[in-house]
C-alpha positions in Angstrom: -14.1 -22.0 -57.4 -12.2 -24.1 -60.3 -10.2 -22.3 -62.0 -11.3 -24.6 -65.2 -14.7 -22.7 -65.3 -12.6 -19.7 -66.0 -10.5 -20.9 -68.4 -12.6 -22.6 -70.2 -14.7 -20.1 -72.1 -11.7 -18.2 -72.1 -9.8 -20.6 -74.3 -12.8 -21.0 -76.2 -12.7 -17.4 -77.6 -9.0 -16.9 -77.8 -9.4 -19.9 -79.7 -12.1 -18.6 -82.3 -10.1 -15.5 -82.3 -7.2 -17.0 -83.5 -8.7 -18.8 -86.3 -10.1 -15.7 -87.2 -6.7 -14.2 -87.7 -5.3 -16.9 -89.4 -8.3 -16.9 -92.1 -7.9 -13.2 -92.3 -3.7 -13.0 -93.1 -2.7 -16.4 -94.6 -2.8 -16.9 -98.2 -4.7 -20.0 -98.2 -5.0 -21.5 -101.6 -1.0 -21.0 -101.3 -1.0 -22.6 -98.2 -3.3 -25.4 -99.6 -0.5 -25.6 -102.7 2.4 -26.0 -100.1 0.3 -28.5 -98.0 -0.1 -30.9 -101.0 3.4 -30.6 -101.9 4.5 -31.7 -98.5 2.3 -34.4 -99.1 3.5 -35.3 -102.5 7.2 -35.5 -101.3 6.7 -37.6 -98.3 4.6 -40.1 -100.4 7.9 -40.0 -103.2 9.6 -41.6 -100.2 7.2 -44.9 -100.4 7.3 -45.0 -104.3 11.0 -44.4 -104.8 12.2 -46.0 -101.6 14.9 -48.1 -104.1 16.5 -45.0 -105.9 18.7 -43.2 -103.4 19.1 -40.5 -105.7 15.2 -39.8 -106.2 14.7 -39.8 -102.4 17.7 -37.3 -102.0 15.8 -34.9 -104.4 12.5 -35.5 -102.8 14.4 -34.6 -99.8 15.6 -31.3 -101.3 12.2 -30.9 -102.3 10.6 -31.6 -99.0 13.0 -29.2 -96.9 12.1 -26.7 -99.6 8.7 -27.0 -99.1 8.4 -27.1 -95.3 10.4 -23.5 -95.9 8.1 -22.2 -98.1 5.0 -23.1 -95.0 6.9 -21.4 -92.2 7.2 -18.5 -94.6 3.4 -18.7 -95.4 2.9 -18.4 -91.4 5.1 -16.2 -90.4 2.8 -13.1 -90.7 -0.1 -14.7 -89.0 2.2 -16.0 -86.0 4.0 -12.7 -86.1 0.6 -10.9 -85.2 -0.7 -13.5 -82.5 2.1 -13.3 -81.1 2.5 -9.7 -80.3 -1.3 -10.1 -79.7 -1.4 -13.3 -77.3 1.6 -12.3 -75.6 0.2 -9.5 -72.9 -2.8 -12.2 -72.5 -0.7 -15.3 -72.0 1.2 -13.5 -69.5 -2.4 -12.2 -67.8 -3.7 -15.6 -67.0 -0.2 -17.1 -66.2 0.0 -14.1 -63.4 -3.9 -15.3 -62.6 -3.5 -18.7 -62.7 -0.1 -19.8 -62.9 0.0 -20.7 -59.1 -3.2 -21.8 -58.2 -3.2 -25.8 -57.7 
């Protein structure tokens, strides 16, 4: 048998299961907030792309920003991890070697 007709409907629900961890511990209108300041600071590099010192700040902004998102995921990634892990390893034992 293919191992793909396994693994499909399993990814499927890992999958839904996931998101539903994520919706459940992220702060999403914070995450939303951060997302448009990425955003905002990577289109500062197309409207100041003649001031070197207004790029370097929208640099400084952008780093701070893409800080402020891995902090924001950290608790969901935290939990999938500790959760996914024991799976992950499961299938790889299952179906790490077959062709």
């Amino acid at each position: 048998m293919n191992p793909l007709w396994a693994l499909g409907p399993i990814s499927m629900v890992l999958g839904v299961f996931m998101m539903w961890v994520f919706r459940r511990t992220t702060d999403r209108p914070a995450l939303a907030e951060t997302i448009r300041h990425i955003q905002a600071h990577l289109l500062e590099f197309w409207l100041f792309v003649d001031e070197p010192r207004l790029i370097g700040k929208s640099w400084k902004g952008l780093l701070l920003a893409n800080v402020r998102l891995y902090r924001l995921l950290l608790v969901p990634l935290a939990i999938l991890f500790v959760l996914m892990a024991p799976v992950f390893f499961g299938l790889d034992a299952i179906y790490g070697s077959s062709p």
